[in-house]
C-alpha positions in Angstrom: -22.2 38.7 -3.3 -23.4 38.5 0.7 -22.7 34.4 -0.1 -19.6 34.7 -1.5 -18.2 36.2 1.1 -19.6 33.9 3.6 -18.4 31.3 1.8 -14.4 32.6 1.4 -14.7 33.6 5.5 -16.0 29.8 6.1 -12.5 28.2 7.4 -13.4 24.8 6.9 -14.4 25.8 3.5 -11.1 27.6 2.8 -9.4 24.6 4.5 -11.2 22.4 1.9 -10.7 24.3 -1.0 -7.0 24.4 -0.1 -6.3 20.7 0.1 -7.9 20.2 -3.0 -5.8 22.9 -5.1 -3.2 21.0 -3.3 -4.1 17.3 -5.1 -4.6 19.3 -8.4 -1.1 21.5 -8.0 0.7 17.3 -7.3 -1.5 16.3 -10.1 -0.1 18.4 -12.5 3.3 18.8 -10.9 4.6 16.2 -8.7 5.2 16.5 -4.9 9.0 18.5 -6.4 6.7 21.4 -7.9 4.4 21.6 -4.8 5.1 25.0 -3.5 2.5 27.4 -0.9 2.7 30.0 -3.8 1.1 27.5 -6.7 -1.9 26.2 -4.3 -2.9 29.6 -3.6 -2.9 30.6 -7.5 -4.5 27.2 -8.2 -7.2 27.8 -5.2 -8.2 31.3 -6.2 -7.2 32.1 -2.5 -4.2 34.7 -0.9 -0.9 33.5 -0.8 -1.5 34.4 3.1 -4.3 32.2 3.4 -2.4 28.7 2.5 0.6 29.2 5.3 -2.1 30.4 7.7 -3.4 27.0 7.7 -0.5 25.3 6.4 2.7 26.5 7.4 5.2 24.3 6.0 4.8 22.2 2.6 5.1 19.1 4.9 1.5 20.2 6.2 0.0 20.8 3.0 1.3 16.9 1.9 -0.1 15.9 5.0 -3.6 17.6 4.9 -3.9 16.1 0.8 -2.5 12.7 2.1 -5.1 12.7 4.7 -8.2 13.6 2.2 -6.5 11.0 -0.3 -7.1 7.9 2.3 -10.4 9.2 3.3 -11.7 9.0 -0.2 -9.9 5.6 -0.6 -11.9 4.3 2.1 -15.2 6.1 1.8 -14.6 4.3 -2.1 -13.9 0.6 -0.7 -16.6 1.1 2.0 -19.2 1.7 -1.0 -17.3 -1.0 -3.6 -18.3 -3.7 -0.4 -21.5 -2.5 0.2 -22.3 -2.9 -3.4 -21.0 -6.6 -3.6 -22.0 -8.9 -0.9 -21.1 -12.4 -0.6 -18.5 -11.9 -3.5 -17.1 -15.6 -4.3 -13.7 -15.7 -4.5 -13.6 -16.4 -8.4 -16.1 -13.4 -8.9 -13.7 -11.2 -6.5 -10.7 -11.7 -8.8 -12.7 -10.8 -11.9 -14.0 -7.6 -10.2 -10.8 -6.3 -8.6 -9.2 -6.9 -12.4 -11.5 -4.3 -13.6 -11.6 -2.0 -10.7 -7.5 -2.0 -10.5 -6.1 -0.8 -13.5 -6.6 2.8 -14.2 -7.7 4.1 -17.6 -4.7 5.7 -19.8 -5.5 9.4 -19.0 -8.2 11.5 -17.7 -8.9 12.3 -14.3 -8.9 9.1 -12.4 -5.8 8.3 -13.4 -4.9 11.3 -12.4 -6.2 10.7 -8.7 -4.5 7.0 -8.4 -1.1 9.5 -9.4 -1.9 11.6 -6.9 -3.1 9.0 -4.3 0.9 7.3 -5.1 2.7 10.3 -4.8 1.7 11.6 -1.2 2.0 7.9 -0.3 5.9 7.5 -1.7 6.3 10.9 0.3 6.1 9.2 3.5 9.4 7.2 2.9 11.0 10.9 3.2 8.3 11.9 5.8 8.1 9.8 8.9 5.6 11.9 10.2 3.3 11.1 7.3 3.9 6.9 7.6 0.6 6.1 9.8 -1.6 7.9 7.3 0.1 6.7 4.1 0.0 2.6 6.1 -3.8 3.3 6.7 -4.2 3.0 3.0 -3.0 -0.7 3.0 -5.3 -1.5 5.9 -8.5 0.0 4.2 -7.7 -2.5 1.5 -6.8 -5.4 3.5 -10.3 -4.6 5.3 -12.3 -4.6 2.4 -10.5 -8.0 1.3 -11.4 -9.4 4.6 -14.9 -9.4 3.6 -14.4 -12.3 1.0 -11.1 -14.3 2.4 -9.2 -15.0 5.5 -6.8 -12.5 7.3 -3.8 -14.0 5.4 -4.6 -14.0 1.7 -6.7 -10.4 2.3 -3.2 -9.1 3.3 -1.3 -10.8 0.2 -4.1 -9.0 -2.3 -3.6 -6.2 -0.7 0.2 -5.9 -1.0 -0.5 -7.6 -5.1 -3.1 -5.0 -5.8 -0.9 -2.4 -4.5 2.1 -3.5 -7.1 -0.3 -3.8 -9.5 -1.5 -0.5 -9.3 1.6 1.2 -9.2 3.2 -0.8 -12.1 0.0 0.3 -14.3 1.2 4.3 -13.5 4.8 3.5 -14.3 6.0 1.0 -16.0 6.5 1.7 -20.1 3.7 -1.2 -20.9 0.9 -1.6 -18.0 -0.1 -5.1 -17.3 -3.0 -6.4 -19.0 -6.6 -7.1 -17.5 -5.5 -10.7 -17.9 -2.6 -10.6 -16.4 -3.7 -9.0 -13.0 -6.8 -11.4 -13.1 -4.2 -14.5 -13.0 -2.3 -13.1 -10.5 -5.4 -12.3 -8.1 -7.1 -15.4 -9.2 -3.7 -17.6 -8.0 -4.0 -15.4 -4.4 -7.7 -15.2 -3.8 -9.0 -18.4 -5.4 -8.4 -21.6 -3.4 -6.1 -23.8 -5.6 -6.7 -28.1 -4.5 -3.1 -28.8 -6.1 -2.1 -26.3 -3.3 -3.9 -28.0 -0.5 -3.0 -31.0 1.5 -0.3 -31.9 -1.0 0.8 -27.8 -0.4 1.0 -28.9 3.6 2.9 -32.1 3.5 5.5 -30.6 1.1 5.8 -27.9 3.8 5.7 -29.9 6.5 8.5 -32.6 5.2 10.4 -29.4 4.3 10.6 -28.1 8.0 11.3 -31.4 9.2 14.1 -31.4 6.7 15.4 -28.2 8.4 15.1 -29.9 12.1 16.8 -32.9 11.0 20.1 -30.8 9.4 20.1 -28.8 12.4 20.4 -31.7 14.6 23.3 -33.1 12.4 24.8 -29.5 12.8 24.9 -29.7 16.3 26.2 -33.2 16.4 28.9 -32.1 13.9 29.6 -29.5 16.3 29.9 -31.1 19.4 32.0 -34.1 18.0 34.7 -31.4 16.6 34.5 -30.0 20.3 35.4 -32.9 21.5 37.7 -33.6 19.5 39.7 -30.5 19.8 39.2 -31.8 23.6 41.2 -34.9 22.9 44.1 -33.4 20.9 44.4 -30.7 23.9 44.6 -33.3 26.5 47.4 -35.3 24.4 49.2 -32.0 23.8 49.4 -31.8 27.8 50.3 -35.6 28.5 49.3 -37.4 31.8 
């Protein structure tokens, strides 16, 4: 009994045990039936004891946010650790099965969760940094196995992908998200120097119809030169 009420009188502990009745309250509810009231029920804890240390429902979304991201990247930190020298082929295959959440049960319940606080910050200015530190955790793990550029494009794909598995009526497959990371991570030789030269005829394209532009343009200004000079007579 002398434990237990060590343990309740422990801030951080109460803090803790707060923030994750908060996750399980969204979890069950949405963000729209996150109230001060339900986290204390759901946390065994006083109504007084969640405005204490959150006084608005902005800090609660915060304080979950927060211990959302810090999972995330305690998660990617161990996924890396784990797989070394990942070719890019091999990196494709194992983000396929690591993306796609199962069709119930707890972690899909946490990926929920993890996509809710981080939609909140469109509303939430104040909550932006945090929720944006999610997509750099991912692009930092990429980084491990590909350049800056195609670590950020998996990120934003793996991102989509993950949020179209929650919502949409009919999740994509495991295929499906493997062609699409395969097409971004692995290097594709009909996309190489051929790839280039198409984009470098392309620009020169542009620079050669802006030039005509401007020619266009100064030969009507010169023309409306003339006629305003004949219009005036010598």
């Amino acid at each position: 009994m002398a434990v237990e009420g060590r343990r309740r009188r422990d801030p951080a502990q109460r803090i803790a045990e707060i923030v994750a009745a908060t996750e399980r309250v969204i979890a069950e509810r949405g963000i729209e039936g996150l109230t001060h009231r339900a986290v204390a029920a759901e946390a065994g804890v006083p109504l007084g004891a969640t405005t204490y240390h959150f006084a608005t429902k902005d800090d609660l979304i915060a304080a979950a946010l927060r211990r959302s991201v810090d999972r995330f990247g305690a998660y990617l930190d161990e996924w890396v650790a784990r797989r070394p020298g990942l070719t890019p082929e091999q990196c494709a295959v194992l983000l396929a099965d690591a993306v796609l959440p199962p069709a119930d049960g707890p972690e899909r319940d946490q990926q929920m969760v993890e996509f809710e606080l981080y939609v909140a910050a469109m509303r939430r200015p104040a909550l932006r940094e945090i929720a944006e530190q999610h997509h750099r955790l991912s692009v930092r793990a990429l980084a491990h196995y590909t350049d800056a550029d195609t670590a950020e494009a998996a990120g934003v794909a793996l991102m989509g992908v993950s949020l179209r598995a929650l919502a949409a009526p009919e999740p994509p497959t495991r295929a499906e998200v493997e062609r699409v990371l395969r097409r971004i991570l692995v290097p594709n030789a009909a996309l190489g120097a051929g790839g280039v030269e198409q984009g470098q005829e392309r620009e020169q394209g542009r620079e050669l119809a802006l030039e005509r532009r401007a020619e266009a343009e100064a030969g009507r200004a010169e023309a409306e030169v003339g006629r305003a000079e004949a219009e005036v007579g010598p």
